[in-house]
C-alpha positions as CSV (number, residue, x, y, z in Angstrom):
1,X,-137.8,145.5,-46.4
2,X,-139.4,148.3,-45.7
3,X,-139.7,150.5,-49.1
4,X,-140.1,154.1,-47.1
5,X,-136.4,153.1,-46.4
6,X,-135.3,153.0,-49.8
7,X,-134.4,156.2,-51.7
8,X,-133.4,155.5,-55.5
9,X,-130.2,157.3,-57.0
10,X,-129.9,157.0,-60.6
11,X,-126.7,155.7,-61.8
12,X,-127.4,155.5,-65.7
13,X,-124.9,157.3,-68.4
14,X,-125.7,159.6,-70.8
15,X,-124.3,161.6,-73.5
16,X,-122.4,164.4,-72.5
17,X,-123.4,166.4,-74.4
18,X,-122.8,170.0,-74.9
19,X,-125.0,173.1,-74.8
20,X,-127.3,173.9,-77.0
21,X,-127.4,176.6,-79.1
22,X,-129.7,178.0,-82.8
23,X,-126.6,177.8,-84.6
24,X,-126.9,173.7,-83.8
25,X,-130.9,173.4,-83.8
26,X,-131.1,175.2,-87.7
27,X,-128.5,173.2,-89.3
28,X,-130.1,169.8,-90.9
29,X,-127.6,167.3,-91.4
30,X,-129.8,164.8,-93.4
31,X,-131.2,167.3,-95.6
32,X,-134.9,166.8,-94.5
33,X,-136.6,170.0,-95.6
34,X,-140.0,169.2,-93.5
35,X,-137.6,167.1,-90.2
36,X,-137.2,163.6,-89.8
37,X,-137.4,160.7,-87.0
38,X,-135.0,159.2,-85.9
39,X,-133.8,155.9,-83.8
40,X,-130.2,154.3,-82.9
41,X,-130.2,150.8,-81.4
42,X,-128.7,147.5,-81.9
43,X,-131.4,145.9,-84.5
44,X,-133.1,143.0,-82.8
45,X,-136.6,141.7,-83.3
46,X,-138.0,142.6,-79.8
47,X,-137.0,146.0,-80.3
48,X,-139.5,145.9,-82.7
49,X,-137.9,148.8,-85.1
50,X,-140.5,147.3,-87.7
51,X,-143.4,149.3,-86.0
52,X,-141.3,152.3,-86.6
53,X,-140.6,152.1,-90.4
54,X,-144.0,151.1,-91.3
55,X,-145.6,153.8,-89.2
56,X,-143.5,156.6,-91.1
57,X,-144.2,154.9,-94.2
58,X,-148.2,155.4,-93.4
59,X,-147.9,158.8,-92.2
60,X,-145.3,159.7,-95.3
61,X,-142.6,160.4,-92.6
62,X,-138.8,160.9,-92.8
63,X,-137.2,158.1,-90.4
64,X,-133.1,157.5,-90.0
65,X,-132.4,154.6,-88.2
66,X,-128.9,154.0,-86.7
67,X,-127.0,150.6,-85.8
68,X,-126.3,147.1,-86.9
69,X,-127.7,143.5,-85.7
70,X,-129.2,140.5,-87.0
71,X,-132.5,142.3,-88.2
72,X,-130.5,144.8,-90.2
73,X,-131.5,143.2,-93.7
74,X,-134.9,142.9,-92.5
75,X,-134.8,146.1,-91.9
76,X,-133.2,147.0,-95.3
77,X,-136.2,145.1,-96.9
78,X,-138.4,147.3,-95.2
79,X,-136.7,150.8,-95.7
80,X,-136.9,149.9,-99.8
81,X,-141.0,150.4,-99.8
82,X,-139.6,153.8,-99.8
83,X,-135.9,154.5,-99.7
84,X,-136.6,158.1,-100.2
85,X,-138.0,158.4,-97.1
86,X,-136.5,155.6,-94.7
87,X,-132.4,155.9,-94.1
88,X,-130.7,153.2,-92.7
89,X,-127.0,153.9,-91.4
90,X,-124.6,150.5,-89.8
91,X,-122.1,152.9,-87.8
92,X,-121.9,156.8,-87.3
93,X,-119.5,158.6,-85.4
94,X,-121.2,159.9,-81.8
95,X,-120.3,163.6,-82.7
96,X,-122.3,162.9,-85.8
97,X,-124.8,161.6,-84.1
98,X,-125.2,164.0,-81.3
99,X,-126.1,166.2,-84.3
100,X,-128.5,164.3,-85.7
101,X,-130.1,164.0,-82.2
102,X,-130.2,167.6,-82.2
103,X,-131.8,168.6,-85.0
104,X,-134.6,164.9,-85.2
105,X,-138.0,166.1,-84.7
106,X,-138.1,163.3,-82.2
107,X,-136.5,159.8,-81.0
108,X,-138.8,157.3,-81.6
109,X,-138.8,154.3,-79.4
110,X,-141.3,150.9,-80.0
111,X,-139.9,148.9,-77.6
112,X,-140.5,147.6,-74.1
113,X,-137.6,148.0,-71.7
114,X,-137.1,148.0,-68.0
115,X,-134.7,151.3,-68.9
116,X,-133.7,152.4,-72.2
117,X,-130.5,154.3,-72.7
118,X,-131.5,155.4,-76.1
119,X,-133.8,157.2,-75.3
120,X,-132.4,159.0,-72.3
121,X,-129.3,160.1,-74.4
122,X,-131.9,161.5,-77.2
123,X,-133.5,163.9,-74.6
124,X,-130.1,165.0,-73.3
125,X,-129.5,166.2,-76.9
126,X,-132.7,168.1,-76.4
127,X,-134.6,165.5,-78.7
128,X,-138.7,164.6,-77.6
129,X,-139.1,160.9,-77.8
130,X,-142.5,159.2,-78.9
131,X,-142.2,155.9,-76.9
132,X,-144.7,152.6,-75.9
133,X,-146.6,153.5,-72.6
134,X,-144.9,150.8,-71.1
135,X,-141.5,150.1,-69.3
136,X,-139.0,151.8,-67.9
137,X,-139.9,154.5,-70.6
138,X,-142.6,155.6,-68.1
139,X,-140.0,156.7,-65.4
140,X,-138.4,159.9,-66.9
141,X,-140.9,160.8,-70.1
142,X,-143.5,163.2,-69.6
143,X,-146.3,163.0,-71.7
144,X,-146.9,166.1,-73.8
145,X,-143.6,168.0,-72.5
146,X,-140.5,166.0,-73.4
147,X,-142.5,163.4,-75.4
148,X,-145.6,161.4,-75.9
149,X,-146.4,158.3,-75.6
150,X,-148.5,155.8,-77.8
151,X,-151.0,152.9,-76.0
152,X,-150.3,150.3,-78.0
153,X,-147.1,147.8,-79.3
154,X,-148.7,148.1,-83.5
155,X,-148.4,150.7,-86.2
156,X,-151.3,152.3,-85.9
157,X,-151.2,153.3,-83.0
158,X,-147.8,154.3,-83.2
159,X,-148.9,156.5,-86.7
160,X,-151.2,157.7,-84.7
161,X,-149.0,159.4,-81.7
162,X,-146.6,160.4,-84.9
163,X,-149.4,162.1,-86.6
164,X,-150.5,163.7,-83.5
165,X,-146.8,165.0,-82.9
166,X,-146.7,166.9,-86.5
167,X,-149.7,169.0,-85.6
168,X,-148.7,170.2,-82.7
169,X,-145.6,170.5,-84.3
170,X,-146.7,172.2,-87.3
171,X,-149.4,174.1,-85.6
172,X,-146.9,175.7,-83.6
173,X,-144.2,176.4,-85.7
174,X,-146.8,178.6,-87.7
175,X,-147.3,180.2,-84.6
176,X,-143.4,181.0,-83.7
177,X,-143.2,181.9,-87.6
178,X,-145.9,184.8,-87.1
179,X,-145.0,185.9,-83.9
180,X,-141.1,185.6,-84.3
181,X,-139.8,189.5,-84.1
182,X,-142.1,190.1,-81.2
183,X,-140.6,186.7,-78.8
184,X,-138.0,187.8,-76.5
185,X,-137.4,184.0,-75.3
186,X,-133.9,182.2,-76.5
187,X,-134.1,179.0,-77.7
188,X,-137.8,178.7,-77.9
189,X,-139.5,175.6,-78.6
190,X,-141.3,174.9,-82.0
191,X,-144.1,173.4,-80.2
192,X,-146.5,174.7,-77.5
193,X,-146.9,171.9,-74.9
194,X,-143.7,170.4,-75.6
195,X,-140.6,171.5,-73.5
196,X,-137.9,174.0,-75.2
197,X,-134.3,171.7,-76.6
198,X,-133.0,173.1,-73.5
199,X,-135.9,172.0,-71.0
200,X,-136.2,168.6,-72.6
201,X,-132.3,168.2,-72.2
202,X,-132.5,169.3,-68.4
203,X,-135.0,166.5,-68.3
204,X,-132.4,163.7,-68.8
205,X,-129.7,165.7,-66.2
206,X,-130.7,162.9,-63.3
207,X,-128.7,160.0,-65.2
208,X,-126.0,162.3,-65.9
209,X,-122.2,161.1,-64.0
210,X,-122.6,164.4,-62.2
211,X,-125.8,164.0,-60.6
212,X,-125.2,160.8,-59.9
213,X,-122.4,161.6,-57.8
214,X,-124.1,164.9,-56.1
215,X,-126.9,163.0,-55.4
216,X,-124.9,160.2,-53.9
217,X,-122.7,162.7,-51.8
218,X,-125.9,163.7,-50.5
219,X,-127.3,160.6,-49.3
220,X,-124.3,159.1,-47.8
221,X,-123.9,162.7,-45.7
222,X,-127.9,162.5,-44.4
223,X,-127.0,158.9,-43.7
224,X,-123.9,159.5,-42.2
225,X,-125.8,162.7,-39.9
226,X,-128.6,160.2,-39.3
227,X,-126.9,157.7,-37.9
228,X,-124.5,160.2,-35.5
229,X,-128.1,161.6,-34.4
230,X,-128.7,157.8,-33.1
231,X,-125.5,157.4,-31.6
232,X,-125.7,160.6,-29.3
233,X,-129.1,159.3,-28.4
234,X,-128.1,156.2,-27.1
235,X,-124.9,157.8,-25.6
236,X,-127.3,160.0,-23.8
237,X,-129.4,157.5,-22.1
């Protein structure tokens, strides 16, 4: 087959989730004073939600993790080093999670996957996502604007991307904090090179249902005009 042929529509499902606004991004359902992490997921080994606890736990880091499985109690185990800081929740409701999304300092995702929903659905909520440099993962995150990515699959260098995230993170919010009553832009970011809730949310629009089915429309229509071009060619000879 030739692959100039092809032309790729996404067809994935995300959260619909609804505009953004300050009233949404100040509130702080958890009560994490300094932000949090978070990550929801079915809890299997190969999602390796290990790497994630024990890389907050290093960097002294909030974490909530979200979802049931059969490495729950491993999990549990884990989260007890420091119960203060790592949350662990079986089931939430997805309005109460859409909030939690909203207000995370970022989605963190260890694992390797040819997609990964998760993640998608945290940047429509306008959530950055620290994720493995490998994987489908590669496909729709932009390094440095809706999230950054760490090299390898172990916790330090996961720590490492975390730890780079809270400086430019903190570095930046003491920026916004200084220059606050001169900015004139709504619903600025708290972070210079990452992309504003709203910019990191238009970032996931491509899986969204409607998208899906504009960008479908479209094809079949040039495929549809394509192919009447051909016909009227051969009619004409």
């Amino acid at each position: 087959m030739d692959t100039r042929q092809c032309e790729t529509v996404e067809n994935s499902q995300v959260l619909n989730c609804q505009a953004l606004n300050s009233q949404a991004l100040s509130s702080d359902p958890c009560g994490c004073s300094s932000g949090y992490f978070i990550n929801f997921s079915r809890q299997v080994g190969w999602k390796r939600l290990d790497l994630a606890i024990l890389a907050c736990l290093k960097e002294n880091q909030p974490l909530i993790l979200i979802g049931d499985g059969p490495e729950h109690k491993n999990l549990e185990r884990l989260a007890n080093r420091n119960p203060k800081l790592i949350t662990l929740h079986s089931v939430m409701p997805q309005s109460e999670l859409k909030e939690y999304l909203k207000n995370a300092k970022a989605f963190i995702f260890p694992s390797e996957e040819p997609f990964g929903i998760a993640p998608v659905e945290a940047l429509a909520a306008g959530c950055p996502v620290i994720t493995y440099n490998q994987g489908g993962a590669k496909d729709y995150i932009l390094d440095g604007k809706n999230g950054l990515f760490f090299e390898q699959q172990s916790v330090d260098s996961l720590a490492k991307s975390i730890k780079k995230f809270n400086q430019i993170y903190s570095e930046s919010e003491n920026r916004t904090e200084k220059n606050k009553e001169k900015s004139t832009v709504k619903n600025q970011a708290p972070h210079s090179s990452l992309l504003s809730p709203q910019e990191i949310s238009e970032t996931a629009e491509k899986f969204s249902n409607q998208h899906f089915k504009t960008q479908l429309e479209h094809y079949i229509k040039e495929t549809l005009k394509i192919e009447g071009i051909l016909f009227d060619k051969k009619q004409s000879d």
